[in-house]
C-alpha positions as CSV (number, residue, x, y, z in Angstrom):
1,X,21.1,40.7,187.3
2,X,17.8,40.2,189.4
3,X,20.5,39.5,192.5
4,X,22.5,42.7,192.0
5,X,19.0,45.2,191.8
6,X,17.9,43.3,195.0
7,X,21.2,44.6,196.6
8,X,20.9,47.6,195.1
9,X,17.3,48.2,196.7
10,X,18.5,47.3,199.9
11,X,21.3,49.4,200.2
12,X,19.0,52.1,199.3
13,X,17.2,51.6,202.0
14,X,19.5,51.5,204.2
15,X,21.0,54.5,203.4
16,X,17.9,56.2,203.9
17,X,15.7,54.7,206.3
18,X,18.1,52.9,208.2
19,X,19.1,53.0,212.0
20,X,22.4,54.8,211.2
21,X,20.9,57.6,208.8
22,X,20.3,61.2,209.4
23,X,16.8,61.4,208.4
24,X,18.5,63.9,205.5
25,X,17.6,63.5,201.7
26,X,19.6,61.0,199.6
27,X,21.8,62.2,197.5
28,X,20.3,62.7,193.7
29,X,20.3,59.8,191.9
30,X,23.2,59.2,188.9
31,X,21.9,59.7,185.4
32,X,21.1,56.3,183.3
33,X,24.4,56.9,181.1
34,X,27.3,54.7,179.1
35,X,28.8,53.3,182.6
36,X,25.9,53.7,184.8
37,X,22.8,51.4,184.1
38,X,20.8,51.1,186.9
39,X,19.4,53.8,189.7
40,X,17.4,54.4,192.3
41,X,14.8,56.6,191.8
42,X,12.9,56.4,194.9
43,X,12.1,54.7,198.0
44,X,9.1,54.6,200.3
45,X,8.4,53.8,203.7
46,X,4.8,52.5,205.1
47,X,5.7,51.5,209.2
48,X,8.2,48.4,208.7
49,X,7.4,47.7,204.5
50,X,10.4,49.8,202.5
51,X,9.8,49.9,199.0
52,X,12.6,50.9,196.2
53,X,11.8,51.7,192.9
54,X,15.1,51.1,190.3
55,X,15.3,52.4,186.8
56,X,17.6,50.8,184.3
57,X,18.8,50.6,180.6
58,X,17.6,47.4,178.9
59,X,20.0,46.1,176.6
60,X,17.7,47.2,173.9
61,X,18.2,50.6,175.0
62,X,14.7,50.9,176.5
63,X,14.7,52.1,180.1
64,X,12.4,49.9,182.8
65,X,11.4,50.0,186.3
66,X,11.8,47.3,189.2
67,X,9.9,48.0,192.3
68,X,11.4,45.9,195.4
69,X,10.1,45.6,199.0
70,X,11.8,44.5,202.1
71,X,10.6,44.4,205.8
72,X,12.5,45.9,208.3
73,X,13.1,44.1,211.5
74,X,13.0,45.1,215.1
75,X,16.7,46.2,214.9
76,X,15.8,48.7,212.7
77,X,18.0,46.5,210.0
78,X,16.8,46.3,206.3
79,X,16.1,42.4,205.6
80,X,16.7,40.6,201.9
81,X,15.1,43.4,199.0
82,X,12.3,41.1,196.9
83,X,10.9,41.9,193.5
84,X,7.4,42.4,193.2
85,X,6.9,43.9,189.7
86,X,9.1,46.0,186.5
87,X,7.6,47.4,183.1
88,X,9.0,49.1,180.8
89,X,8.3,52.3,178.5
90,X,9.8,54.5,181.7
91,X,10.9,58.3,179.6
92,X,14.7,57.9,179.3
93,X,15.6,60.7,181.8
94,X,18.5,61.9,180.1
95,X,16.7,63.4,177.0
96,X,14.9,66.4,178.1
97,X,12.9,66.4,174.9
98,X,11.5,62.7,176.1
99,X,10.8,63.7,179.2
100,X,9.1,67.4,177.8
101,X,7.2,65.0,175.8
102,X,5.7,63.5,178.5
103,X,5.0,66.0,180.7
104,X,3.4,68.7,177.8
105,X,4.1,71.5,180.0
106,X,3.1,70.6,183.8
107,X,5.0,69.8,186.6
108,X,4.1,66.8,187.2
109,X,2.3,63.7,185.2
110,X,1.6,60.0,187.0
111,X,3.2,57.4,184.8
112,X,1.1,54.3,185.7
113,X,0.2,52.1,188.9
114,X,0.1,48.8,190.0
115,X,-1.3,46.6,192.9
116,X,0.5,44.2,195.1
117,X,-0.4,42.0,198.0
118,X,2.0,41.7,200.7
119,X,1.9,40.6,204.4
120,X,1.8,44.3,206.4
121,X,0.4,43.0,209.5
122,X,-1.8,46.0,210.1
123,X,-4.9,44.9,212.3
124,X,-7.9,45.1,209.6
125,X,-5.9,43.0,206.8
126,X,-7.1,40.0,205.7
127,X,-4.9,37.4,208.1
128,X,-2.0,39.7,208.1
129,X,-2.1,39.9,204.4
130,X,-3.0,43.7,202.0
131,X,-3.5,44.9,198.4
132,X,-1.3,47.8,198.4
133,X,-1.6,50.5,195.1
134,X,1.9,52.0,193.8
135,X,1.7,54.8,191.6
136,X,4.9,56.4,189.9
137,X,5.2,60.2,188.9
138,X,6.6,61.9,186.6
139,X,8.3,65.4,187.7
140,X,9.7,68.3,186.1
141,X,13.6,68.2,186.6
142,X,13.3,72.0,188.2
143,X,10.7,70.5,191.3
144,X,12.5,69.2,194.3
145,X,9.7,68.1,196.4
146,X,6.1,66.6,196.9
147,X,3.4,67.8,199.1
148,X,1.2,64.9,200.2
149,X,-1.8,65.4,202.1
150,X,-4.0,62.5,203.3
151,X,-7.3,63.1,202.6
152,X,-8.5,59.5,203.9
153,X,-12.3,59.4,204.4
154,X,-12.4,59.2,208.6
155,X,-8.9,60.7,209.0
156,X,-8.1,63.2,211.6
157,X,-9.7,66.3,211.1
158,X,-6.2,68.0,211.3
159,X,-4.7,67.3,208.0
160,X,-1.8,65.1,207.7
161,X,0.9,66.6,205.6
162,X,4.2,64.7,204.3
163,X,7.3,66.4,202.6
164,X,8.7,64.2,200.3
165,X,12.3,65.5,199.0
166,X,12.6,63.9,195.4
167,X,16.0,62.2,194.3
168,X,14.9,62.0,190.9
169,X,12.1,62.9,188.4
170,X,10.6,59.4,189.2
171,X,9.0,59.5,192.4
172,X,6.8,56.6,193.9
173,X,4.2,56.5,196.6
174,X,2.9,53.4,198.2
175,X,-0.6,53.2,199.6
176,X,-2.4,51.2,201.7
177,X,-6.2,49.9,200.9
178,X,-8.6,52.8,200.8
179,X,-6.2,55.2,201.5
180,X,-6.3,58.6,199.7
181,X,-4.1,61.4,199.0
182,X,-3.6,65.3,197.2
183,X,-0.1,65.6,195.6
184,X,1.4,68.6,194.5
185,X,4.2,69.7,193.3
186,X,6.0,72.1,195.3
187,X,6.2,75.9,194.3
188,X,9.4,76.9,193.8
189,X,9.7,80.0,191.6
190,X,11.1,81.0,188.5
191,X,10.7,77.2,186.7
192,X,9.3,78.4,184.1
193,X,6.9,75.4,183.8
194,X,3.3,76.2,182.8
195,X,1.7,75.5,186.1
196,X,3.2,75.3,189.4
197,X,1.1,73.1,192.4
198,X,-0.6,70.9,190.4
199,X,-2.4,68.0,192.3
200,X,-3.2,65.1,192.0
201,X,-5.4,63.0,194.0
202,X,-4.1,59.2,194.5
203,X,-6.2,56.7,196.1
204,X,-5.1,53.1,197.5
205,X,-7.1,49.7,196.3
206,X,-10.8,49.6,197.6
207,X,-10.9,46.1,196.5
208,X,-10.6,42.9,199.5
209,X,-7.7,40.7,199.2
210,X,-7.6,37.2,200.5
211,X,-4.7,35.2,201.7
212,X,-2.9,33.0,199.3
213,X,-4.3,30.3,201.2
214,X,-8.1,31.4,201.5
């Protein structure tokens, strides 16, 4: 099973990010249904580290995350996909009332975050090695993209600005250590959602990481 999400992740990468696509959104992702149990919500790409996160059906019915990584190498070619973490308790996307539940009304809600340190290679890490946040959101099915602003303390005083087209109501953003961001929704009219815009502001770990081997 572990094999077949790690394929999964990669080819969702590749399809993406890699050196033959377009640059162009993914298509949306497949529904979680009674012949398709396992999707890509969303990927995410920091320099040469692609991360994938994959929603599927447990076999108690639950639906659960995986988030893989992979390094891309100097052919622009997507290496093996690796698991670094999955939880459970993900709203089962194909009940609206679940997913209402959630969200009470907004746009957008963040579902957790978790920390993970991987080799990036960046000059200021710790002998190559970073703890990098990931935090999942929550979307209303009517937005169909992200506004991310870095707001990094230091960063250029021309605002950075990112347009992230969502695949799915699951969307994931990876950050590097004391990085910061604003998210908001974008403003699409007539959704009929209480508030449109709503931000959030996402910061990356502040905390040092030390090589396995330190």
């Amino acid at each position: 099973m572990r094999t077949s999400l790690a394929e999964t992740a990669r080819a969702a990468l590749t399809a993406a990010h890699g050196p033959d696509a377009d640059g162009r959104a993914t298509v949306p992702a497949p529904r979680l249904d009674g012949t398709t149990t396992t999707v890509v919500a969303d990927t995410c790409v920091r320099g040469d580290l692609g991360f994938v996160l994959l929603l599927h059906r447990r076999k108690d019915g639950l639906v659960a995350e995986e988030l893989f990584f992979s390094n891309r190498e100097s052919t622009g070619v997507w290496g093996a996909a690796e698991h670094l973490s999955g939880s459970g308790g993900i709203p089962d996307l194909t009940s609206p009332e679940e997913v209402a539940a959630v969200l009470r009304g907004w746009s957008m809600t963040v579902l957790g975050a978790s920390e993970t340190g991987l080799h990036t290679g960046r000059p200021q890490a710790d002998d190559g090695y970073e703890l990098l946040r990931f935090h999942v959101l929550l979307v209303d099915e009517s937005i169909g993209r992200l506004d991310i602003e870095d707001t990094t303390a230091g960063a250029s005083a021309v605002p950075h600005r990112v347009v992230k087209p969502l695949t799915s109501q699951v969307a994931l953003v990876a950050l590097f250590p004391e990085e910061r961001v604003t998210v908001r929704t974008g403003t699409d009219a007539g959704t009929g959602v209480r508030s449109m815009g709503e931000m959030f502001e996402l910061a990356g770990s502040e905390a040092v990481f030390r090589a396995p081997w330190a």
